[in-house]
Each structure stands twice: as C-alpha cells, then as structure tokens.
N, C-alpha and C positions, 0 to 999 in steps of 0.2 A: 191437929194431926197426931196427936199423942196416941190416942186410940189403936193406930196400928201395930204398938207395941202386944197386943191381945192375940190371942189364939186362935186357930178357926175351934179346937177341941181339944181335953186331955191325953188323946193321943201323942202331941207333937209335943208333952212336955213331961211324958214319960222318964222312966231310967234308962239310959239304953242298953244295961240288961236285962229290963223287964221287956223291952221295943224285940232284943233279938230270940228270946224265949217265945214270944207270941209268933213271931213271923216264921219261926223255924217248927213249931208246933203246929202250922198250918200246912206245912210244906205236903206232908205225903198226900193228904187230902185232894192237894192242888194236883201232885202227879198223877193219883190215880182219876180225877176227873177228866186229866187231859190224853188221858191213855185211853180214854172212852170214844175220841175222837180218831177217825180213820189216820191220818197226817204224824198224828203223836201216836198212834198206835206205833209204827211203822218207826219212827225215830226213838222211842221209849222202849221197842219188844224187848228186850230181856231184865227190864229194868224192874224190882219191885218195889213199888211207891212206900210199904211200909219201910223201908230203910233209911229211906231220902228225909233224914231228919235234923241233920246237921250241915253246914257249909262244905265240909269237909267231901262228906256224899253229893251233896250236891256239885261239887267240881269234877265229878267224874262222868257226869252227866254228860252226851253231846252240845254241843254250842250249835246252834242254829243261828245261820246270819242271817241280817235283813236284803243282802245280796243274793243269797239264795231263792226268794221269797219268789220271783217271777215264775223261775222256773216249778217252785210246788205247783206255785198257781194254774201255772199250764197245763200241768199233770192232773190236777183235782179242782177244777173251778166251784167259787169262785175264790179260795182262800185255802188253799192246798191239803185241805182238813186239818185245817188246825184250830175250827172253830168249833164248840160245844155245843151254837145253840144253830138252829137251824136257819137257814139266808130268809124264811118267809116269815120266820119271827122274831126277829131282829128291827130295829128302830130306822138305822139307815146303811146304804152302803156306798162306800165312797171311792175314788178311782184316780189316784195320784199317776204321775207319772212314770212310766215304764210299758204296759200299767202295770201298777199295784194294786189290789183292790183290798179297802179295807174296811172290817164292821163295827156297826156301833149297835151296841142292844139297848134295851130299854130301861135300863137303871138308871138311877137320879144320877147326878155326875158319873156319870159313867167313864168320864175321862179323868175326871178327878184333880180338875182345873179350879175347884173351889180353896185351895190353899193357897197357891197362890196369886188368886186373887186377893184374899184376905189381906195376906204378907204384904199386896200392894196400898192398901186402904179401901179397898171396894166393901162398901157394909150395906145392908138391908135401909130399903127408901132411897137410896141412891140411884146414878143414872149414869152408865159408860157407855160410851162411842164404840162400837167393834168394825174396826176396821183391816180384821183379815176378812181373807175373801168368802163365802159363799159357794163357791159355785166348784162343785164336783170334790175339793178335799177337803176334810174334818175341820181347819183350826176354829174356823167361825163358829162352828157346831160343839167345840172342846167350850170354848168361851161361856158362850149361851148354858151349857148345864152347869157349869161353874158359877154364872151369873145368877142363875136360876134358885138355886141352893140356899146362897145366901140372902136371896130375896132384893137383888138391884136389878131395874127397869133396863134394857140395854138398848140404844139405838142400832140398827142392820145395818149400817154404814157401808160394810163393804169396801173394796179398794177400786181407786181410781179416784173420778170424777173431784178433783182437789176441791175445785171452788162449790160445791155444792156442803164441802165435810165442812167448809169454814162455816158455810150458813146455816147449818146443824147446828156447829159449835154453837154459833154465835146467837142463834135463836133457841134454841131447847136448853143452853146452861150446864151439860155433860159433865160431873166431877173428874171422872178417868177416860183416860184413853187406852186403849188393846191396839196392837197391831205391830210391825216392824217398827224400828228406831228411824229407820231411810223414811217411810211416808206420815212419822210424827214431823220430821224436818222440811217435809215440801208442804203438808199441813200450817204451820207455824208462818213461813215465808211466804205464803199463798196469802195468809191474814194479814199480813204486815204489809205487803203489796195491795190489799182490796184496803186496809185501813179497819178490819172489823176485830171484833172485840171476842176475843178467845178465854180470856183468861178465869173461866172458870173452870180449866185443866189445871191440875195441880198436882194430879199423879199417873203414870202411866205403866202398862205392864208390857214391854215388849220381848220381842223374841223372834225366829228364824233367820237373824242375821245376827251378827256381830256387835256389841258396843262399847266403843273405844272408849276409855274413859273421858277421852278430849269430848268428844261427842255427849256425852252426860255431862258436863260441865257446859255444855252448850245450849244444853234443855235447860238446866239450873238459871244459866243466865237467859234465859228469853223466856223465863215466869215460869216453869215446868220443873218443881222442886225435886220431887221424887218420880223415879225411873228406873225401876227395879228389869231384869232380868228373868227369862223361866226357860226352863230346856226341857222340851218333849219332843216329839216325835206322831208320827200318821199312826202310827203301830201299836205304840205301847201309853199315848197320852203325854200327861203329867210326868217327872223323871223327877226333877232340883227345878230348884226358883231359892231368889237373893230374898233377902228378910234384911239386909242392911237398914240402917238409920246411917244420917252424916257424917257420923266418925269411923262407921265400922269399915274402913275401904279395903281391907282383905279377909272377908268374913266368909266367901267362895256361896254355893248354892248347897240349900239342906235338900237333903231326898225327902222325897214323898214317902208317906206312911205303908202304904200299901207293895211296895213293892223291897224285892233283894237285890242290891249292888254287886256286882264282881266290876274288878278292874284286872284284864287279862292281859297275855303277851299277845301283842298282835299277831296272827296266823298261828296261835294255839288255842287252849282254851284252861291254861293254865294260872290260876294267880298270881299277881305279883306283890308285893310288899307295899306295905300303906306308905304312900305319897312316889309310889313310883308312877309315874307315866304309862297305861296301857288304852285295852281298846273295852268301852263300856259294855258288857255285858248283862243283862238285866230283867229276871224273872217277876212277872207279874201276875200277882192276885184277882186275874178277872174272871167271872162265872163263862161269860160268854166266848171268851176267846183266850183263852188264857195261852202265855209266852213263858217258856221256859230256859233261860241262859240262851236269851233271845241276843244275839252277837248287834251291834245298832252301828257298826264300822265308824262310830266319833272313839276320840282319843280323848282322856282326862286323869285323874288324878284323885284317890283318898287327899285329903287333908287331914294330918291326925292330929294334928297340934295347931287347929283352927281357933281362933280366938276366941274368946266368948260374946256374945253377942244377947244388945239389951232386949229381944224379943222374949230368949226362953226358951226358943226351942231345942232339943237337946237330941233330934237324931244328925248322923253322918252328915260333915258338906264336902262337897269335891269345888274343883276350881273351875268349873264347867267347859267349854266346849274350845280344846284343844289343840282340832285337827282333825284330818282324817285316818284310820289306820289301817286301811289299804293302800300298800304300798306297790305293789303290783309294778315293775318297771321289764321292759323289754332290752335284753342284751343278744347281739351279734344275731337279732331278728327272732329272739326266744325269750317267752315270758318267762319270770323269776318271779313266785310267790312269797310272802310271808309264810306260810305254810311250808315252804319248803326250808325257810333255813331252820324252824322247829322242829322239824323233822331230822336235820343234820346233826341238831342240837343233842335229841333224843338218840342218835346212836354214837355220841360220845359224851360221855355222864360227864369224863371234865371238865365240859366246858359250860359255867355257872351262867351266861348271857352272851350273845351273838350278836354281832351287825355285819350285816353286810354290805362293803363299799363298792360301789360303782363309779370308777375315776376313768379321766383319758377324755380323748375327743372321740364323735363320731366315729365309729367302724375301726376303732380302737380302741376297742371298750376293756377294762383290766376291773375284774372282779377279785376282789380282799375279804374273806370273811374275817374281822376282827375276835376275838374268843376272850372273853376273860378269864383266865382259869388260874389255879393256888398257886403255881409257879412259871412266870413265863417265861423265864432261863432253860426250863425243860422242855424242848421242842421237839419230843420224842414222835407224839401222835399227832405230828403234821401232815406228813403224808399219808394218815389213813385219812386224814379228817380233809383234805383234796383229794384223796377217790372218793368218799362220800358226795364231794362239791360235785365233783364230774357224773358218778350213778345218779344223782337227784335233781339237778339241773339241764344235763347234757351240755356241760359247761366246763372250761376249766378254770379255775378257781385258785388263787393264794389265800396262805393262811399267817397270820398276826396273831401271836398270844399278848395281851395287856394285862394289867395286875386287874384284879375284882374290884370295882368297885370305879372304875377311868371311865367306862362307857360314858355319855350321855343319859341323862334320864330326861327323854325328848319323846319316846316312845315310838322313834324309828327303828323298826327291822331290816330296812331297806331304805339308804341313803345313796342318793342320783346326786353324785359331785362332780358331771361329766360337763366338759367343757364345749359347749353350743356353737361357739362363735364361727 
C-alpha cells in the first residue's frame, strides 16, 4: 500500500503560490463565461469580469446559496441559467431532492472524483465496488468518471440489496470500496453472518455521512485498513478528501485543484480569518456549469497550521464537514435569519462579530445579541443597536458587549439555548 503515497499529478504538489497565481489568473475568464449565461447574466449585470482577479474582488461578488437554487430553477428550468452548455448537450441530468436538478457534460471527470480516488489507493487494473446509488442523483456517476480516469474496472453495485454486495465481494475480489461508512458496516456484518470471505477490501472511500473516528477504528479492526473520507456535493462535485496515512490523524481534507475556497460568516458573504469557523463558499472551474461563490450552507474551517502530511500534497486542508450554517430559528412565531444579524452588524461598524442568543422557555423567548467590540465597559451604542434588533427583526432584542475575541469559534450566528421541556 505504499504506493498511495503518489500523486494523481504535478498539480497537487505545486507551490501554493504558484497554485494561487494560476487559479486567480483564471478567474475573469471564468466570470466573463458565466456572465454568457442567462442566470449569471442577471446575478453578475454590473460586474466586469476583467477586474475579478484577486480574492479580494472576488469577495465582493454576490454569494449564491445552494438554497436558493430551487427557486432559480423554477423561474428558468431546468437549472435557473446558470449553465453554459445547453441541456441537449450535456452528458446527463440528474434530480436530487427538493427537486434540484443537476448537470453533468461530457468531460472526462467532469466531477473531478479522480483525486480522491487516487488519495484512496484506487490505481489503474484495479477493481472497486461502487456502492452509491444509481438511480436519479450523480454520486454513482461522480465515482465512475473518477474510476474511469485512472483506468480501474468498477463494479455497479449500487445500494441496498446487502447479501448480493457480499457475493460481489466475495466472488469478483474488489480492492476498494465507494459508498457511505453506514452501508460498508452492514456490508462487513452481512459477511460475517453469511461466513463469506470479503477480505480483499482493504481500502475504501467514503462519504455523505459522518465518520466517527470510533467507527474507522472499527473498519481497521474487522480487515478494512484504510478509509479515507471526501466532501462533495450534487452541485459542485469534488470539494476536499483526506490523504492521511496512520499517523497522520489531524491532517483535516486538501481541496481540490480546480476550484476557490472562501470560508464566510454565515448569512453574509464575507470572510473570515483562517481557521475560524464559517459557511463553505466555493467557486468552481467548470466549462459547463460553472458556480460562482456558490454559498453550499455546510459549516468548516481553513486550517492554516495543518500538519504536514507524508503524501506531498501542498494545497489548502480544512477540517471538513462541521455543520450546517443555516441557522434560521423562529422566535415569538417570527423567523430570525443569519442574514439578518449581518445586517445589524453592518449598521454598527463596532461591533467586530455577533451572536445572537435565544434563551427562556417556550413563548418566552428573550433574544441577546452578544457584540464583541474594543470596549465593552462602553455601552454607549446600546440602544441604537436594539432599535436596529427591533427595525430588522420585528423583534425586541437585548444587547451584551464581550471583549473581541470571547465568542465561540463554532460558526454559530444564531444559537437556540431555549429551554424545551
């Protein structure tokens, strides 16, 4: 297994000042193509893609959430124009829930699932089990061009049907497994209950759940050494995936080549400082559909002082998948957005980070905006900053100054400490 210590390409072992010079030199290229599109027409108008050449410009851009997305869609089927290439020449289209509907063109990984495959041990003449599903949303489809790429055979597996995956396993010989952490463990139990003979899994790449570290030490022990992690999404692909080996246990997920990370305040669209806690924002370099400070409402984290790690590869890792950061809670039968306490934020420059608490029981609800600001002995602009809470809310509101720097870095804007019982 040494071997996985390899690259998929000299990209991933770049400088990452020569990594952020390339990506940023592509940038206006990227606006002005997606500005060709009805959707980004419309979200882009006053914007001129020759400016958009630094991170800098780039954060002044709109933030487009993937919460939004139903409603474009509604308005401009089947993908709100935000796709370049036309629905009849395109590879496939696929329809997650809500719906959402989303494209895939015809470029070789076009998801860009070949790295971290790689990262797992997947190599050429190989043969992996893909056991996401098939049927109506991409991941199966993400896998397959990533399997494709580097040239490994993959079995359709698909999800469900347990005892037929063991007799896969157990007859075809599969090096890797693809699929959630949850159906590698009724996979494994399934074999050990039938008495059949799995054990030519020895690495696997999962993802759209959670995995606990107890639970990787659970594959470890029942013959499934390595079990990396990958964060993507229907929308944008590929995002981070783990590269660890067995020592490296806080070595978080490297991004993908092809795409720009922002880590934003949740219900803004403004940065926050490397290894704070926000909500993943994340422009990508696709011809056909290209996403622009595409908002993905998961919560994470730069690591800037990430460890080094015996792969090599040398772009950005964050510590992957956080949370949600929509925080959206209902008080005295009135939503309270994220968006709105940035808003508050914004008409008082004092105040350097916000949370807003929601304590008390039921139909008692007592709203606290917390403020960090340079002096919180001066509680001069208290009272403007609760008439803000009540014009933007329709609420009333107290106000807390704390010293800068007391919040949380949890990447809550909105914290529900209301007592249920």
């Amino acid at each position: 297994m040494a071997d996985h210590l390899e690259t998929l390409d000299q990209l991933e072992t770049r400088a990452p000042e020569q990594r952020e010079r390339d990506l940023l030199a592509r940038l206006p290229q990227l606006v002005a193509r997606a500005k060709a599109a009805s959707g980004w027409a419309r979200i882009l108008e006053h914007v001129n893609p020759a400016e958009i050449s630094s991170r800098a410009a780039l954060a002044t851009l709109p933030v487009t959430r993937k919460s939004e997305l139903h409603g474009l869609q509604q308005q401009s089927a089947p993908f709100g124009g935000l796709n370049t290439t036309p629905v009849g020449q395109l590879s496939r289209v696929f329809m997650s829930p809500g719906p959402i509907f989303d494209p895939e063109g015809r470029g070789a990984d076009w998801w860009r699932f070949a790295r971290p495959l790689f990262a797992t041990g997947v190599r050429a003449g190989g043969l992996l089990q893909n056991c996401f599903a098939y049927h109506f949303t991409p991941a199966a489809f993400m896998v397959e061009g990533g399997a494709a790429k580097i040239g490994s055979a993959v079995i359709p597996a698909g999800s469900g049907q347990t005892e037929m995956q063991v007799q896969a396993i157990s007859s075809l010989r599969p090096d890797t497994y693809v699929g959630t952490p949850s159906f590698l463990k009724i996979i494994i139990e399934k074999a050990e209950e039938m008495g059949a003979d799995i054990s030519s899994i020895k690495q696997a790449m999962v993802g759209a759940e959670a995995l606990p570290e107890s639970l990787r030490q659970w594959f470890v022990a029942h013959g499934v050494p390595r079990v990396l992690q990958m964060y993507a999404s229907a929308d944008i692909g590929n995002i981070a995936y783990e590269t660890r080996s067995g020592a490296e246990r806080d070595a978080g997920m490297v991004l993908d080549e092809d795409i720009i990370l922002e880590i934003v305040r949740p219900g803004s669209g403004d940065p926050v400082a490397a290894g704070e806690i926000g909500e993943v924002v994340v422009t990508v370099f696709n011809p056909d559909y290209p996403l622009i400070r595409f908002a993905t409402g998961d919560l994470s984290a730069v690591m800037p002082d990430a460890p080094a790690t015996a792969c090599g590869r040398t772009n950005t890792r964050i510590r992957g998948w956080l949370g949600r950061a929509d925080q959206t809670t209902k008080v005295r039968a009135m939503f309270v957005h994220p968006s709105q306490v940035h808003a508050i934020t914004r008409r008082h420059p004092e105040i350097v980070k916000a949370r807003l608490v929601v304590s008390g029981q039921m139909a008692q609800d007592v709203m606290t905006l917390q403020c960090e600001v340079a002096d919180p002995a001066n509680a001069g602009s208290a009272a403007a900053i609760v008439e803000t809470i009540r014009d933007l809310t329709k609420l009333r509101g107290e106000v807390e100054f704390v010293a800068i720097g007391s919040l949380p870095n949890d990447g809550k804007v909105i914290a529900d400490i209301r007592d249920y019982s």
